[in-house]
BATOR-207718 format. One record per residue (C-alpha): residue number from 1; x, y, z. Coordinates in steps of 0.02 Angstrom, whole numbers. Layout:
BEGIN
  nr     xx     yy     zz
 NUM      X      Y      Z
...
***
This chain:
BEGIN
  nr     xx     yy     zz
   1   4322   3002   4608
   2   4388   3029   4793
   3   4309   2922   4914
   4   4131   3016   4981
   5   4189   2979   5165
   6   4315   3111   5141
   7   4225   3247   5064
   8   4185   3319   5256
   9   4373   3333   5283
  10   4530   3419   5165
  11   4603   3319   5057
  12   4712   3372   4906
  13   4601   3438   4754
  14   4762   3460   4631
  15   4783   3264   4629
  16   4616   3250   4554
  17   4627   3284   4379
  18   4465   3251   4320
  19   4374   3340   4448
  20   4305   3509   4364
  21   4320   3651   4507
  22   4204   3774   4525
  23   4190   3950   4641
  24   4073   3879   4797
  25   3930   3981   4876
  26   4024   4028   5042
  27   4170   4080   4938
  28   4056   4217   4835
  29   3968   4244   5011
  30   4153   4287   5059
  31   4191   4388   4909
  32   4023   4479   4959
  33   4121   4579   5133
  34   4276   4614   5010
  35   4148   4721   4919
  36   4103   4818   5082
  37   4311   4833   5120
  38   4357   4901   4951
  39   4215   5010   4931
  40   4288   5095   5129
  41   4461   5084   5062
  42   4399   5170   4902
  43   4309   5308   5002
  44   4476   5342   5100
  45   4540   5386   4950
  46   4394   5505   4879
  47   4418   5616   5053
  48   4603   5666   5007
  49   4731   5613   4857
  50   4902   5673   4924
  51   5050   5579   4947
  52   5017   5537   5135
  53   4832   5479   5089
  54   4892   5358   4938
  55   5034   5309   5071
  56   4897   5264   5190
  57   4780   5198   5062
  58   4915   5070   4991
  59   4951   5013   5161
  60   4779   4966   5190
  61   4731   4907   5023
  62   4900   4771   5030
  63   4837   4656   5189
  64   4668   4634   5145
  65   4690   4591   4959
  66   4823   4471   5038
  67   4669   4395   5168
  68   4560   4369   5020
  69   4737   4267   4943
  70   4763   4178   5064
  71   4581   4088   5081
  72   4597   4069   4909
  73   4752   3982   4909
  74   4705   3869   5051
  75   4521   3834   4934
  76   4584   3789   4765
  77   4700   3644   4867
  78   4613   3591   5004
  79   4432   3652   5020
  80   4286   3513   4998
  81   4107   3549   4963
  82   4024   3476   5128
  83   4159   3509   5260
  84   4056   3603   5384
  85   4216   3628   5489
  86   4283   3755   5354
  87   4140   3846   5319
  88   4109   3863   5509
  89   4295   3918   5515
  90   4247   4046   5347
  91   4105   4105   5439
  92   4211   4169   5592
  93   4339   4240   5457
  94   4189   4343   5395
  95   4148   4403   5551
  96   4304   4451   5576
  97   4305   4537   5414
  98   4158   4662   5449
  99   4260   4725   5596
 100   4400   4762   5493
 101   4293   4846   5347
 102   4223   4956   5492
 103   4400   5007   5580
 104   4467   5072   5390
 105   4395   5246   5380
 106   4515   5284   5538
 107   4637   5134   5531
 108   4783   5276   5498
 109   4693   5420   5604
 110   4640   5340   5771
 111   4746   5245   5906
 112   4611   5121   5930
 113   4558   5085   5748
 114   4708   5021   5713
 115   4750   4950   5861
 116   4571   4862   5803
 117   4611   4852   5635
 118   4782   4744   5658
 119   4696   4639   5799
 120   4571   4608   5691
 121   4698   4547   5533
 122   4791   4451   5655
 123   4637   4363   5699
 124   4584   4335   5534
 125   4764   4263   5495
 126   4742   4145   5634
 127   4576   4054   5570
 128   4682   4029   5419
 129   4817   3961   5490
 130   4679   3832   5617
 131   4667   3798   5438
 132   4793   3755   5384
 133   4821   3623   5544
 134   4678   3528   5483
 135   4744   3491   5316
 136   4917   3448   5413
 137   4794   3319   5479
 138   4719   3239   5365
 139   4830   3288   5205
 140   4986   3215   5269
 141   5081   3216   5087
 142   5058   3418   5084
 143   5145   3449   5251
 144   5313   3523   5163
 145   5199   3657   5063
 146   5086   3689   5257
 147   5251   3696   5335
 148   5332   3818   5235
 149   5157   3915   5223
 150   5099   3921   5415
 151   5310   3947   5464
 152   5287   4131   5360
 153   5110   4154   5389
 154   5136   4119   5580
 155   5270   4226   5595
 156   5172   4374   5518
 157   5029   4330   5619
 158   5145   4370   5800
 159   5193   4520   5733
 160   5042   4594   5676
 161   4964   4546   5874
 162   5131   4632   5919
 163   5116   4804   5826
 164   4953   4817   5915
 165   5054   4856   6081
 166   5193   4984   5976
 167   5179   5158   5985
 168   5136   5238   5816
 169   5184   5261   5676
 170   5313   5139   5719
 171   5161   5027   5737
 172   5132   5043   5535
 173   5350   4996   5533
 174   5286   4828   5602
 175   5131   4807   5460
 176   5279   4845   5343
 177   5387   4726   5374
 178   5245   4562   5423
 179   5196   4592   5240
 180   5346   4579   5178
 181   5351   4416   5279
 182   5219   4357   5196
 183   5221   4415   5006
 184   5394   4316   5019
 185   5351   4155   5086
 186   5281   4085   4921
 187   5440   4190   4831
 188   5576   4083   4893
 189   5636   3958   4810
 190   5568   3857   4936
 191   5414   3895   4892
 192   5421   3891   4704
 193   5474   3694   4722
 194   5325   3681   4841
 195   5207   3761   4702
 196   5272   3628   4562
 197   5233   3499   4704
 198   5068   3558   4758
 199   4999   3669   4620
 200   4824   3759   4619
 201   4677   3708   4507
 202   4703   3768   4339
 203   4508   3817   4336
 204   4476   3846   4500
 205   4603   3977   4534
 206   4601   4104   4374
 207   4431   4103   4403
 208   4428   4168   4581
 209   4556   4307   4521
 210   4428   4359   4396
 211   4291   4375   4532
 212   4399   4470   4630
 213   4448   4585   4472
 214   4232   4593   4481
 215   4213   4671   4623
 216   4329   4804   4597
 217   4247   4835   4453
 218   4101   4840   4524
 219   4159   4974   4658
 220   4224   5076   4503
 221   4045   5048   4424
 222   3967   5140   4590
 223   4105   5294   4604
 224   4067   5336   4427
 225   3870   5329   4501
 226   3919   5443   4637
 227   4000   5555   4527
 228   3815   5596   4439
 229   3724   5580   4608
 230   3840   5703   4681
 231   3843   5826   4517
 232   3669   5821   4475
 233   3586   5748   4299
 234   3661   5909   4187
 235   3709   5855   4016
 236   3897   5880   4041
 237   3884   5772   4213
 238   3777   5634   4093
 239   3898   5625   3935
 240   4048   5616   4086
 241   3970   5479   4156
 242   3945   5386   4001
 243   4118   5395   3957
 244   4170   5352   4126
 245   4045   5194   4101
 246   4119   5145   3933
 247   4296   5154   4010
 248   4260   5038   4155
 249   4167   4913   4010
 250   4342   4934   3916
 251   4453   4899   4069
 252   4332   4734   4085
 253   4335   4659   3917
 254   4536   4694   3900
 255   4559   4595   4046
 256   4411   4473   4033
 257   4463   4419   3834
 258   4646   4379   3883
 259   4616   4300   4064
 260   4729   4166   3999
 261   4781   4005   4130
 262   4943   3974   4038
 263   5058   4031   4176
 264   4967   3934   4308
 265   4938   3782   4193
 266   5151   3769   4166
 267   5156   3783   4367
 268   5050   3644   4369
 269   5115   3539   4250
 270   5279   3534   4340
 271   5379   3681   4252
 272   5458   3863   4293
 273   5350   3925   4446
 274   5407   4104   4394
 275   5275   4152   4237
 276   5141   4091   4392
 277   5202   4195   4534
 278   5219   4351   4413
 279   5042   4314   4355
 280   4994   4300   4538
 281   5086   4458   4622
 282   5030   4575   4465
 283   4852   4543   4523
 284   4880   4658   4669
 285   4935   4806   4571
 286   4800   4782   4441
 287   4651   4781   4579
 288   4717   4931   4681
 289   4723   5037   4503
 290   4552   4966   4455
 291   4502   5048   4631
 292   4593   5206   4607
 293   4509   5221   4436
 294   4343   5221   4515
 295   4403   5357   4617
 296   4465   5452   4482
 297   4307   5446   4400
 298   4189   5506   4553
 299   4303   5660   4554
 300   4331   5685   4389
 301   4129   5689   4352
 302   4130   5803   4501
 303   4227   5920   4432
 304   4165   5933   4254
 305   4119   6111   4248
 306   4286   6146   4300
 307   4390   6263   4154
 308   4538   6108   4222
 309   4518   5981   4308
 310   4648   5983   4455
 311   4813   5930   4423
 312   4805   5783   4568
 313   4646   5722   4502
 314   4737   5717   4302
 315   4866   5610   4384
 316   4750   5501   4461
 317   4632   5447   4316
 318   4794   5454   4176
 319   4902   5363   4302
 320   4773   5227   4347
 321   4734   5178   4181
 322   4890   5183   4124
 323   4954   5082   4267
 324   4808   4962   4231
 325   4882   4959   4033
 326   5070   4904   4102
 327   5013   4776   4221
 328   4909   4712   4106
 329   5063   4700   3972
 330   5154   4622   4115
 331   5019   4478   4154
 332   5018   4445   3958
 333   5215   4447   3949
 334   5196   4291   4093
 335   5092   4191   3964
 336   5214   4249   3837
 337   5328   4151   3940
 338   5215   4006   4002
 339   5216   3937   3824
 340   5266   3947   3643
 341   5253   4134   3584
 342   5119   4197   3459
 343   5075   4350   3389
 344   4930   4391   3480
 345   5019   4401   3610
 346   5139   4497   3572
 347   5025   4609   3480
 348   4934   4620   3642
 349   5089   4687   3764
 350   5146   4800   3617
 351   4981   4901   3599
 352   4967   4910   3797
 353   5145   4964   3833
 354   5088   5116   3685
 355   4954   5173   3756
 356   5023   5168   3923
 357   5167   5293   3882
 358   5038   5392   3743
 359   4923   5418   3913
 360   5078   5463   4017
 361   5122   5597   3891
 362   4997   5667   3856
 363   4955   5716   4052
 364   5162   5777   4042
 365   5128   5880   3906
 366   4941   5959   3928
 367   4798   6004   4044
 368   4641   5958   4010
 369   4463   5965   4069
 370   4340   5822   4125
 371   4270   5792   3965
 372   4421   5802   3860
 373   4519   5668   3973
 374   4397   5570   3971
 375   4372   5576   3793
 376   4554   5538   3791
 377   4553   5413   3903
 378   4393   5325   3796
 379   4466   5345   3647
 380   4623   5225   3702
 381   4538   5088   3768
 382   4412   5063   3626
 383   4575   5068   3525
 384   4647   4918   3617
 385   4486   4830   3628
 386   4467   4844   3423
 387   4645   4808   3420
 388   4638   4660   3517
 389   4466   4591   3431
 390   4546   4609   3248
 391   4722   4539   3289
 392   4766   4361   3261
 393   4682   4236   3375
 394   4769   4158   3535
 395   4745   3974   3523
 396   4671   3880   3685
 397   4804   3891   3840
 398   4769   3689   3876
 399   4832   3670   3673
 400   4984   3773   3721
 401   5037   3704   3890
 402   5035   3512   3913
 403   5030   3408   4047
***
């Protein structure tokens, strides 16, 4: 057990093997503003669809589910249940985060919103990196993996403050390219030694992603909600929101039976850092379809007296879920790779791939009304939720991957 004179101060959790991690308060009191953010980014999105507003929407959506990374990331290695420094430091973060929930309905429309809104990311960025400097401190074997971490993050930081001061839209140019900055620090190869070195918490870390996956839900939960508020409590506006319900409950328990720690258990046992950053980038594109299901469903439950639904709104709910289906096959393919193969598995990233392309074509080929897509949409994920409840089962990820 580390000595209790240190638990007010970082020190490196992934060296203690026998400690059992769990999510802390401040970190679900955290999650709780992300919930605020993505139900504002979500709204965006119900005002317009088109190209420009999913354009917008996607460049909004990218930094903050990086913010929320980030804290994570610096948690599952460094955090320690009584250091009052970090949750006063997570507490300003916060802060900062209700500003930037509050600039997103105009980020893209108004000078100062964004102006606002990249302050306000820059500032948040900043905490993280004062951070960072404290586990420099008192961390000294982990300085390679904060080195390599603040050099990236730091740099983003400047430019982010910088694109404040630019003109738009080059100003969005700048956001551009300080998220590349960032999505690549950890993807170097660099970094990927620096992950084997100084790996997250096996528990600790899929577990956070899960939460995250949550609240997204959760947003999708309240935009089918909206839909009936909005529609009124007719029959057809009912049996749409039921389905609706029952799809959100089937995007859940696909993800929630195979949340699988293989690819970050070979990460940390030393191995191929690649199945772990997969796992970890694929997250991104599985929350922002999660959200733009929700969407989809407010508008599709809108429109269900329609004689056809709008072609937009089609392509939004069939191209969500089926999204959701291939990053889903692509998270399973990384614990596919983490480990020795089994059937399950690859039971589980054939039948998602199918039903990905069966969604896909069918939208190509027809035009439906509310309550046959949804129907449609139902019928698929029951089918992968049966399929994946009667297929072989997986055996335990810590009986697959060894230390």
């Amino acid at each position: 057990m580390p000595d209790s004179r240190l638990s007010n101060v970082p020190r490196l959790r992934s060296a203690e093997k026998d400690d059992i991690r769990r999510t802390t308060w401040a970190e679900l009191l955290n999650d709780l503003v992300f919930t605020v953010i993505v139900a504002q980014l979500a709204q965006r999105l119900l005002i317009s669809i088109s190209g420009f507003s999913l354009g917008g929407f996607f460049l909004l959506y990218i930094p903050v589910w990086w913010l929320w990374n980030g804290e994570t990331h610096y948690s599952t290695r460094f955090d320690t249940d009584r250091d009052v420094v970090h949750r006063a430091l997570g507490s300003l973060q916060l802060l900062g985060l209700l500003v930037l929930a509050a600039t997103i309905p105009r980020a893209l429309e108004i000078n100062t919103s964004s102006m606002i809104y990249a302050l306000t990311y820059s500032g948040v960025r900043l905490i993280l990196l004062i951070e960072y400097g404290r586990a420099w401190l008192y961390v000294p074997e982990a300085r390679p993996y904060i080195r390599h971490i603040c050099l990236g993050f730091g740099l983003s930081a400047l430019m982010w403050i910088t694109s404040a001061f630019v003109p738009e839209p080059f100003r969005y140019g700048v956001w551009a390219v300080a998220l590349l900055i960032e999505l690549g620090t950890p993807l170097t190869s660099a970094g990927g030694r620096l992950h084997n070195k100084f790996p997250p918490d096996v528990r600790h870390l899929p577990e956070r992603y899960g939460l995250f996956t949550l609240i997204v839900l959760g947003q999708a939960v309240t935009s089918a909600a909206q839909g009936l508020i909005k529609s009124g409590f007719e029959i057809s506006t009912v049996v749409a929101t039921m389905l609706g319900g029952i799809i959100i409950i089937g995007l859940w328990w696909a993800y929630f039976d195979r949340l699988d720690d293989d690819a970050v258990r070979q990460v940390s046992a030393g191995r191929s850092a690649r199945p772990y950053t997969a796992w970890l980038y694929l997250h991104l594109p599985l929350t922002i379809a999660l959200t733009m299901v929700g969407v989809a469903l407010t508008l599709t439950i809108e429109g269900v007296d329609a004689p056809v639904l709008s072609s937009p709104v089609q392509w939004l709910l069939a191209g969500s879920v089926a999204g959701y289906f291939l990053i889903e096959a692509g998270i399973s393919l990384t614990t596919l790779f983490a480990g020795p193969s089994h059937p399950s598995f690859v039971r589980g990233i054939s039948v998602r791939l199918a039903l990905a392309v069966i969604l896909i074509g069918i939208r190509l080929t027809t035009s439906l009304n509310t309550l046959t897509l949804l129907g449609i949409t139902t019928a698929l994920i029951v089918s992968l939720i049966l399929s994946d409840q009667f297929g072989p089962d997986a055996p335990d990820s810590s009986e697959r991957i060894k230390p």
